[in-house]
Structure formats: C-alpha cells, structure tokens
C-alpha positions, 0 to 999 in steps of 0.5 A: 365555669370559672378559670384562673388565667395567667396572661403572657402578652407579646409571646410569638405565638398565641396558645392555652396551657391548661396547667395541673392545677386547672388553671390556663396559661394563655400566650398572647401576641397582642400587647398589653396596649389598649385592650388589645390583649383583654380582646385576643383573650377572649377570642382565643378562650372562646375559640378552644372551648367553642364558645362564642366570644360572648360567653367568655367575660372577663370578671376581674383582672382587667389590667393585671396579668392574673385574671379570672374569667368565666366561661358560659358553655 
C-alpha cells in the first residue's frame, strides 16, 4: 500500500495523523540531519501498522518533507 506523508521534523512529540484524504501527517522529533528524520519515519510508520521496519521504504521524497512510501502488510 502506497501513502502520501507530509513530514513535520523537530516536533516535541513523535505521532501520525491520518488525514480525510488518506494521507498521514507524521510528526517527528529527529531533524532533518543525516537521515535521521527518514529512520524515525520508518520506525514510527512500521511501529503504527505492526509491520516490521523492513516493509515500510521510502519510494520518493528522500529529502523533501512530501514523501511517498509504501507499506507491505
């Protein structure tokens, strides 16, 4: 399954918002400094779908804050 994600980094909290359109806002605590951000992505994404983080990649977006990654369930 493929999400749209819009990325918001060095947020106090780490949470997903599934917004009406489907896609997720996903608030991160790391910055956007060395891929750090792209790792708690996936962490967090594989950890609200019970997935593990080898089935959440990130498809394009690496280094942009909109991203699109897919999830395999």
């Amino acid at each position: 399954m493929q999400k749209r994600v819009k990325v918001k980094p060095n947020s106090k909290t780490a949470k997903i918002i599934e917004e009406e359109d489907g896609s997720l806002t996903v608030y991160l605590k790391s910055p956007p400094v060395d891929g750090k951000a792209n790792e708690e992505l996936i962490k967090t994404v594989a950890d609200e779908y019970n997935v593990p983080k080898s089935h959440v990649i990130i498809k394009s977006g690496l280094s942009a804050r909109q991203k699109v990654i897919e999830i395999d369930i």
